[in-house]
C-alpha positions in Angstrom: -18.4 -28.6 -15.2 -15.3 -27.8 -13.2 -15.3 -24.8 -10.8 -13.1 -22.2 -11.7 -9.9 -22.2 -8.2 -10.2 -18.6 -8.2 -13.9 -16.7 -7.6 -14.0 -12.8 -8.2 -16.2 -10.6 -7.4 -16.1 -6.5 -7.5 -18.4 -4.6 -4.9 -18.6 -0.7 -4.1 -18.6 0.1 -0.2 -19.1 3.1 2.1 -17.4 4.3 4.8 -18.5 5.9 8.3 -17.5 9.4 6.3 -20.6 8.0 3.6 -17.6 8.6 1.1 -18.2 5.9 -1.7 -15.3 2.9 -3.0 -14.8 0.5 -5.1 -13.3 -3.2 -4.0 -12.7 -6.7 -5.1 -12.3 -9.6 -3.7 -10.4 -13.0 -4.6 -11.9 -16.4 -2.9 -10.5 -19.9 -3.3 -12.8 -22.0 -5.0 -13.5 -25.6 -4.2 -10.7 -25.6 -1.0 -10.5 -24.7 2.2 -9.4 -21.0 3.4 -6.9 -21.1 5.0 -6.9 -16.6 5.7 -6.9 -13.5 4.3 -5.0 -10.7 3.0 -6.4 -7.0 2.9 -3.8 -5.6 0.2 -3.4 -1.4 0.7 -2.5 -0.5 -2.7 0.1 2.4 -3.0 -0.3 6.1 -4.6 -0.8 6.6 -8.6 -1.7 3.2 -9.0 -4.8 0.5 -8.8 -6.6 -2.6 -6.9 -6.3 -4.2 -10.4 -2.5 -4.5 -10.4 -2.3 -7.1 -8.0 -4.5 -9.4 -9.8 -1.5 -11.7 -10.8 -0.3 -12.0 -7.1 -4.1 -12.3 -5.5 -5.1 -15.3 -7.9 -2.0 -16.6 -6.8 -2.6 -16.6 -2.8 -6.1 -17.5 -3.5 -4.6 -20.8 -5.7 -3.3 -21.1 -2.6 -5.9 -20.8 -0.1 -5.4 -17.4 1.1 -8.7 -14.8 0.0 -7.5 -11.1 -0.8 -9.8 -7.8 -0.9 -8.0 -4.8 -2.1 -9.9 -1.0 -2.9 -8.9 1.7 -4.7 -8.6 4.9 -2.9 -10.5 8.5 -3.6 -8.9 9.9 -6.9 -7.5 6.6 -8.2 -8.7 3.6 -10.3 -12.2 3.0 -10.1 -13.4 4.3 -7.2 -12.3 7.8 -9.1 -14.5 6.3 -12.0 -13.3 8.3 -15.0 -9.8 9.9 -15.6 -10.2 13.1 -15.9 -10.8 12.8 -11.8 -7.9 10.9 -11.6 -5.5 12.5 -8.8 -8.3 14.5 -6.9 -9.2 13.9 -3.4 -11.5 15.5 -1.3 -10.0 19.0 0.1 -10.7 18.3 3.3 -9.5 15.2 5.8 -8.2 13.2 2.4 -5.9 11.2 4.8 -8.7 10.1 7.3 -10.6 9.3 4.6 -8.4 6.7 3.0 -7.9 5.5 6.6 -12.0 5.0 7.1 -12.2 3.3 3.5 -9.4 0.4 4.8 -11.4 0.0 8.3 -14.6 -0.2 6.5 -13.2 -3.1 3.9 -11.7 -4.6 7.3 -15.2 -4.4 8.7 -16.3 -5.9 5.9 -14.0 -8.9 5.2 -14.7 -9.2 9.1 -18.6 -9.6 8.7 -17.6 -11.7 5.2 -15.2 -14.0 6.6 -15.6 -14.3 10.5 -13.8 -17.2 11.3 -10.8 -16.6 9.0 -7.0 -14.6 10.1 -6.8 -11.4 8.2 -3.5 -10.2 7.2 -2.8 -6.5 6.2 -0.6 -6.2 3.6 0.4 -2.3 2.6 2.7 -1.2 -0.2 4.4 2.0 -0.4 2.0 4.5 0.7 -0.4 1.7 1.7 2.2 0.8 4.3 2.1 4.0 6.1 -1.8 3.9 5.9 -1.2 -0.2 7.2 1.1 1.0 10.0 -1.5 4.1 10.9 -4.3 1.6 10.7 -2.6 -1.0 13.2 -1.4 1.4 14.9 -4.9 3.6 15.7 -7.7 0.9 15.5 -8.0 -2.0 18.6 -8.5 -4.3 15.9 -7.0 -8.4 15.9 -4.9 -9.0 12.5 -3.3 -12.4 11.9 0.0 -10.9 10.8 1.2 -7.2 9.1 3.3 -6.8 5.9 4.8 -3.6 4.6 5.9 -3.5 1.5 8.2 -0.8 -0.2 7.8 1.1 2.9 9.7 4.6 4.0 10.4 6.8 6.6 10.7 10.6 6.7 12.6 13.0 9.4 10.5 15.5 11.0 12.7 18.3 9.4 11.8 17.1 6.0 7.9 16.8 6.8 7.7 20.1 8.3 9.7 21.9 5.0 7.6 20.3 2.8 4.2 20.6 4.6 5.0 24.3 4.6 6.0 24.4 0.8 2.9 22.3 0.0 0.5 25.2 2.2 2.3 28.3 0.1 1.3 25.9 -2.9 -2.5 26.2 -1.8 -2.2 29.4 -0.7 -1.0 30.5 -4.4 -2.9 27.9 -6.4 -5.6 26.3 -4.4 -5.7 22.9 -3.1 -7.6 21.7 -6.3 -4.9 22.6 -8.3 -3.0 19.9 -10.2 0.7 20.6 -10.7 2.4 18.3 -13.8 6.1 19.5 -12.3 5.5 18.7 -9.0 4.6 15.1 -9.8 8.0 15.5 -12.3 10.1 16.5 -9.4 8.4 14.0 -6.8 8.8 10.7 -9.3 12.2 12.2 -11.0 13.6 12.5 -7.6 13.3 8.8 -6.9 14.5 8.0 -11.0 17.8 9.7 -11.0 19.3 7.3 -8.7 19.1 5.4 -12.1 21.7 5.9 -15.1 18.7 4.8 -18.3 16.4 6.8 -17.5 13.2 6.1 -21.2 10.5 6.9 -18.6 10.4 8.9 -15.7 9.2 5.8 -13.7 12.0 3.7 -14.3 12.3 3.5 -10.3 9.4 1.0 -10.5 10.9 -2.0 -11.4 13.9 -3.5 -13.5 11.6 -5.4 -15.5 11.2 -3.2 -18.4 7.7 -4.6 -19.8 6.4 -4.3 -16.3 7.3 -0.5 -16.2 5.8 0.0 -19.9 3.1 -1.3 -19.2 2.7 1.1 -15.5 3.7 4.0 -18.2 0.7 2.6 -20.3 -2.0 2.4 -18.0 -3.8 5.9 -17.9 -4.9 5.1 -14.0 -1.2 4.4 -13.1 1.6 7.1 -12.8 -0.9 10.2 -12.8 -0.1 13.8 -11.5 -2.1 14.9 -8.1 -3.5 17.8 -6.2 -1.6 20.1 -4.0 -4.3 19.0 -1.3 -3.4 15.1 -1.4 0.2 16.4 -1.1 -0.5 18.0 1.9 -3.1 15.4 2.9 -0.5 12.4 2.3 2.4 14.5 4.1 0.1 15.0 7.1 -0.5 11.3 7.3 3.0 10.3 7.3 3.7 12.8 10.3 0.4 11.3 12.3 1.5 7.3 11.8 4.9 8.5 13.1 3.0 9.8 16.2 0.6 7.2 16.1 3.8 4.7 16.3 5.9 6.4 18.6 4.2 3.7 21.4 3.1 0.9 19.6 0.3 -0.9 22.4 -0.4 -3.7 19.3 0.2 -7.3 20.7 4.1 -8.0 20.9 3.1 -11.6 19.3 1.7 -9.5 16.0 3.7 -11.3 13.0 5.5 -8.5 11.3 7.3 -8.9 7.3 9.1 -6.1 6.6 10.6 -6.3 2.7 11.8 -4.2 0.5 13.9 -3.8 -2.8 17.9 -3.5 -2.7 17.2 -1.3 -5.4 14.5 0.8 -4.2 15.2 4.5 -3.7 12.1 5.1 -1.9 13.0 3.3 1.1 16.7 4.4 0.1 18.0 1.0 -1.1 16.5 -0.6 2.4 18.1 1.9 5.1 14.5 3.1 5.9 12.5 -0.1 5.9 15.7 -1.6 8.3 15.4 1.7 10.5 11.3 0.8 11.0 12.8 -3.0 11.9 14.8 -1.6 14.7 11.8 0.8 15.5 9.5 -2.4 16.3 12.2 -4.6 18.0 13.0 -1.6 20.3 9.2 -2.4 21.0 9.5 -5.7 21.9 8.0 -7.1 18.8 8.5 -11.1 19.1 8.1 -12.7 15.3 9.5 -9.9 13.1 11.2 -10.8 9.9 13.1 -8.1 7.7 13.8 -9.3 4.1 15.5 -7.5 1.2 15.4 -9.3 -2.5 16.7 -7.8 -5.8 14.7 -5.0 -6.8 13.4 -2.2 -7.1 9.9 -0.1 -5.2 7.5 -3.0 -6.8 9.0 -6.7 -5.4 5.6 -7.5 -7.1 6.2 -7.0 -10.6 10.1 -7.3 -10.5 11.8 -9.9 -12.3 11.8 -12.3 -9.7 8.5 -11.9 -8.5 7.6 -15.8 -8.3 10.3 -15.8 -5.7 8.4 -12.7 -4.0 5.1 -14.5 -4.2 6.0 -17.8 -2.7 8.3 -16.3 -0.2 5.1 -14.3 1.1 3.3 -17.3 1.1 5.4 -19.3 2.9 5.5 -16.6 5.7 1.9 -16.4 5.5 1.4 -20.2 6.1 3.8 -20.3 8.9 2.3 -16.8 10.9 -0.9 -18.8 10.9 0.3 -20.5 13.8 1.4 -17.6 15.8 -1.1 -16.0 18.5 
């Protein structure tokens, strides 16, 4: 009987904070590796969306792992703990989970590259992680990536601390969630869903607006947690000792009004050539926040893999 090209497995791990999450990995089968990609999913979604795009590399000789983080997908377990982190160090936590499946896939896979690959919020938590850890990656991507001025992080931490102070950091808040998606939808003139901002592809939107693990309100505390985080990876970055060699893909959507149709994934560009970067590339393709389920994606998914092949060589 022929072996299926594509082995998966799903795993729970801990983390040095004994916190508890869920993973899955996606192995060629019957071929050699060739590397592999640790995917950082983004906020209100799941490891499980990226199925399509990790059989795909791993048809193509590339492994992937990818975890859900506290208070999403399975690692939350049921929905109605959806959107609830813990109240305390929720940032650092996320950060240990992605060492500890790096660790892992490490101790898995010894002799193959690993590339980190973060989308949205995962890119932050990839650009932190590279940033903070002496660790050796093959190559970095950030996907659907964004940038915030320290004016607008310090007026928002603040609102987000009077939130607590009023409501607790437990507290889940439906209109701030309206007002944080709805900002990024009005940039858009049909507007049937309020995550219309996701992609042009309209079945690939239902389908986000479908899945109860995708799209969910949070807490007042990951607010403040996730706002925190972006302000220490701007520290963490401000001097950049990672190898100048380090392969670099910086992509986003023309489309996307997260990274403000591409100004702020260009602005990071500049940030890591003004660092001396050597092999960066900066691409931006039709689209909107998620190149991955966009109406071009195949071009997305072979595009990556062709930079994926060539950064193989690079040291």
């Amino acid at each position: 009987m022929d072996m299926p090209p594509v082995k998966r497995q799903e795993f729970f791990l801990k983390s040095s904070t004994k916190n508890s999450f869920y993973a899955t990995s996606y192995m060629p089968s019957g071929r050699p590796l060739l590397g592999v990609v640790q995917i950082i999913t983004g906020m209100a979604e799941h490891a499980g969306r990226y199925h399509d795009f990790a059989v795909f590399l791993a048809e193509n000789g590339f492994g992937v792992y990818a975890c859900d983080h506290p208070g999403q997908g399975k690692t939350a377990g049921t929905p109605d703990k959806i959107g609830v982190i813990a109240s305390k160090r929720g940032w650092q936590i996320m950060l240990e989970n992605v060492r500890s499946l790096y660790n892992h896939i490490r101790k898995s896979q010894p002799d193959a590259p690993v590339f980190v690959f973060g989308h949205s919020m995962g890119s932050v938590l990839a650009r932190h992680f590279t940033a903070l850890y002496p660790i050796y990656i093959q190559g970095l991507v950030l996907s659907g990536t964004f940038m915030m001025s320290s004016i607008s992080l310090t007026l928002s931490i603040n609102f987000i601390r009077l939130l607590i102070a009023l409501q607790g950091s437990n507290k889940i808040n439906p209109w701030l969630n309206t007002l944080f998606y709805g900002n990024f939808n009005r940039h858009f003139r049909d507007k049937p869903t309020l995550f219309e901002w996701i992609s042009s592809n309209r079945s690939e939107v239902d389908t986000y607006v479908a899945d109860p693990y995708c799209g969910f309100s949070y807490t007042n505390g990951f607010y403040l947690h996730l706002l925190k985080g972006i302000a220490q990876t701007k520290r963490a970055e401000s001097l950049l000792t990672y190898r100048k060699t380090l392969p670099v893909l910086i992509m986003s959507g023309r489309e996307d009004p997260v990274g403000k149709s591409g100004k702020d994934p260009d602005k990071i560009h500049k940030e890591y050539y003004k660092q001396h970067f050597q092999n960066l590339s900066f691409k931006l393709f039709h689209g909107r926040h998620e190149l991955l389920h966009e109406t071009n994606k195949e071009d997305v998914y072979q595009y990556l893999l062709d930079w994926l092949t060539k950064s193989l060589d690079i040291r």
